[in-house]
C-alpha positions as CSV (number, residue, x, y, z in Angstrom):
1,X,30.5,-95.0,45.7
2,X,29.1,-97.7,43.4
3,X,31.0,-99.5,40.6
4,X,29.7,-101.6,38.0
5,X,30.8,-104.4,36.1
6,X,30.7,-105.0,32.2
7,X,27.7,-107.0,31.6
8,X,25.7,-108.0,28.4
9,X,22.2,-108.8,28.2
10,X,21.4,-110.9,30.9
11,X,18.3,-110.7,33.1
12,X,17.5,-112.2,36.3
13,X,14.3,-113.3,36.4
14,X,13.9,-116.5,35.0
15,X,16.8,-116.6,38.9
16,X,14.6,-114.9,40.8
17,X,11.5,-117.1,40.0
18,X,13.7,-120.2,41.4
19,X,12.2,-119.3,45.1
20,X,12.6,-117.6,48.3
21,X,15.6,-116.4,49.9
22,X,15.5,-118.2,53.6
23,X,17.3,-116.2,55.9
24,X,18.1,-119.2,57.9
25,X,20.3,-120.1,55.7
26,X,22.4,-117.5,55.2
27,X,25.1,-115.6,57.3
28,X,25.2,-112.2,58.7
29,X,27.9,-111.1,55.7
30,X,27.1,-112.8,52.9
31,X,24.1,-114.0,51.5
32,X,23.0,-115.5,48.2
33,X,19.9,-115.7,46.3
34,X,18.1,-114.5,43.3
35,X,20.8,-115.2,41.4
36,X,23.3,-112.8,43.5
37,X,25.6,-113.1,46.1
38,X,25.8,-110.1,49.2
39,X,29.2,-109.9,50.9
40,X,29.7,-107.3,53.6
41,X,33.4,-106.1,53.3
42,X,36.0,-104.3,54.8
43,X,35.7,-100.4,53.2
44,X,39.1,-99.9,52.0
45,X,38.4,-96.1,51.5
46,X,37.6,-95.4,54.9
47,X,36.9,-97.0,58.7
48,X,33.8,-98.6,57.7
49,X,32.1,-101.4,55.8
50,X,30.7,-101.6,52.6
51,X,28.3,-104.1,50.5
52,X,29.7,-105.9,47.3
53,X,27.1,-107.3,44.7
54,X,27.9,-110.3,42.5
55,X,25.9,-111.5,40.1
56,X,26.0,-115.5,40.0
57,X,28.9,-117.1,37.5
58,X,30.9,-113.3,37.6
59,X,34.1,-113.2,39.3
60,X,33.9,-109.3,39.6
61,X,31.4,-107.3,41.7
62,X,28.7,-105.8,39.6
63,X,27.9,-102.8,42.2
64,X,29.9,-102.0,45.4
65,X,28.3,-99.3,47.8
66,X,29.1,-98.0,51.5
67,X,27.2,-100.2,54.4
68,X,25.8,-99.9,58.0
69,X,27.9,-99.7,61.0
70,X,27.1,-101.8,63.9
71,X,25.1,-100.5,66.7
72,X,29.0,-101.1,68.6
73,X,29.9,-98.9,65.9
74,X,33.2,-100.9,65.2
75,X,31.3,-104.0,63.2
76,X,28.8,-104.0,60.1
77,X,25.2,-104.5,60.5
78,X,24.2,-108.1,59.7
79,X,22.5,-108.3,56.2
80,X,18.7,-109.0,56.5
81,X,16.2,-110.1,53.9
82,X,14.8,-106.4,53.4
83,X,18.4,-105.3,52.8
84,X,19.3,-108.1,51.1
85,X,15.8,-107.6,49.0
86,X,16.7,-104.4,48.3
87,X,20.5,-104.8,47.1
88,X,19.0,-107.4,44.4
89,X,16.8,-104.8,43.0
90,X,19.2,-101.9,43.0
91,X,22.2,-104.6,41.2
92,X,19.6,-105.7,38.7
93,X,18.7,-102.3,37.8
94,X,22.5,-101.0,37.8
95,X,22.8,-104.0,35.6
96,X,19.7,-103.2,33.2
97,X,21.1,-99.2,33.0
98,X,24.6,-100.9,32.2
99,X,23.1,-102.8,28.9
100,X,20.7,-99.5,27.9
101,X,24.0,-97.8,27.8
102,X,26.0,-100.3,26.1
103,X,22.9,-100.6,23.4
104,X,23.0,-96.6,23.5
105,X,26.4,-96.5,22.4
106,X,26.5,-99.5,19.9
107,X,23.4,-98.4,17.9
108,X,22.2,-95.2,16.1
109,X,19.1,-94.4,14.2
110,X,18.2,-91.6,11.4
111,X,15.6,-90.7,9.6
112,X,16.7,-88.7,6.1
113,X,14.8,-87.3,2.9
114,X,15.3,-88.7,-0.1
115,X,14.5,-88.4,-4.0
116,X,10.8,-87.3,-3.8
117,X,10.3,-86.3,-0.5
118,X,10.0,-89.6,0.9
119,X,12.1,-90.4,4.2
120,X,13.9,-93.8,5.1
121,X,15.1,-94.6,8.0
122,X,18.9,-95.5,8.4
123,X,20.7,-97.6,11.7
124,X,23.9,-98.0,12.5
125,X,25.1,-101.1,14.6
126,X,28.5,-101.4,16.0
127,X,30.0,-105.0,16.2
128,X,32.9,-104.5,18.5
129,X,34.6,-107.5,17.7
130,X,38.4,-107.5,19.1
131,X,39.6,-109.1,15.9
132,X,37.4,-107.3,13.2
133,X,35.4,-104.8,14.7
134,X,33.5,-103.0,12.3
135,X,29.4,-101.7,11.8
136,X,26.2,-102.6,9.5
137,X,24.5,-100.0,8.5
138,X,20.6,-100.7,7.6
139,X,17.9,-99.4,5.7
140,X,14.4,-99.7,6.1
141,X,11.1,-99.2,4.5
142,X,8.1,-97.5,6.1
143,X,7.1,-101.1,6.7
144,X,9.7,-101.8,8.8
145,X,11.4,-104.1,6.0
146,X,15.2,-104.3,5.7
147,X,15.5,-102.6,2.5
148,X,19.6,-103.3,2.5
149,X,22.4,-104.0,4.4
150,X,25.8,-102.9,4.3
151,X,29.0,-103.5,6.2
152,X,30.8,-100.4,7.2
153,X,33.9,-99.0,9.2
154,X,33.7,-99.5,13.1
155,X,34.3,-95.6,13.5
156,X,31.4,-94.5,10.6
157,X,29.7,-91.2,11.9
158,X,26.2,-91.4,11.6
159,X,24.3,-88.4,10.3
160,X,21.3,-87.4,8.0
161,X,23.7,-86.6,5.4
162,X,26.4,-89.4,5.9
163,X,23.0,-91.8,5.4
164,X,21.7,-89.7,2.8
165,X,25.1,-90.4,1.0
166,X,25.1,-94.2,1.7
167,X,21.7,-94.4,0.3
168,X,23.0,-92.5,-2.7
169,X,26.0,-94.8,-3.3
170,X,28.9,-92.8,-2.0
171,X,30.3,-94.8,1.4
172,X,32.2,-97.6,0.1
173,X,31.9,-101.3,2.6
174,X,34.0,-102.1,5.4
């Protein structure tokens, strides 16, 4: 079962350019590199063992999944560079899904009619801001100009006709 830990718009690549990982100089459960950390754990679920990812300067894991038994079938599998290759790649992208969902649920977009037929699009952008969270609503020309900007309620529903109304006048600011 994986788990995945809040994360904001970081990206590991600028890490991953910083050079190989040397399997020298790692250990058997728990290796580093590419700007993660591999720690083979005791599975608490069950008998087994399972794989924690951490992403370099997080104290939480960012994905936890189940891993290898030993041929003795009592101790893990050591980690090697192809698994260890492979856990990097499946951490980043649980990590990239992670911030297209955030995004996904902090932003909205419309596209309503108004007075002549014409239609303007409309976003919505969350700010979730302990203290004052709250949204901006934007509209923008066919250019892709900001035509305005307004501040709104954190919990303003997004529709045709909700934008169609702000453009009109009728949604007071946050």
């Amino acid at each position: 079962m994986a788990t995945t830990h809040d994360a904001t718009d970081e990206t590991h690549d600028e890490v991953e350019q910083a050079g190989p990982v040397r399997p020298e100089d790692q250990d058997p459960k728990l290796w580093r590199g590419s700007g993660w950390t591999a720690r083979v754990i005791k599975n608490e679920d069950d008998d087994g063992w399972a794989v924690e990812m951490t992403c370099d300067g997080q104290s939480e894991p960012s994905l936890v999944g189940p891993w290898t038994m030993g041929r003795d079938k009592k101790n893990p599998k050591p980690l090697d560079a192809s698994a260890f290759a492979t856990l990097v790649k499946t951490a980043n992208e649980v990590l990239a899904r992670h911030v297209q969902q955030r995004r996904a649920q902090l932003h909205r977009s419309v596209t309503t009619p108004v007075e002549g037929g014409a239609r303007v699009r409309v976003d919505l952008d969350v700010v979730p801001d302990e203290d004052d969270p709250h949204a901006i609503l934007t509209e923008w020309d066919a250019a892709g100009e900001v035509v305005r900007r307004s501040r709104v309620a954190a919990n303003f529903k997004l529709t045709a006709e909700s934008a169609r109304r702000w453009l009109e006048g009728g949604v007071p600011e946050a």
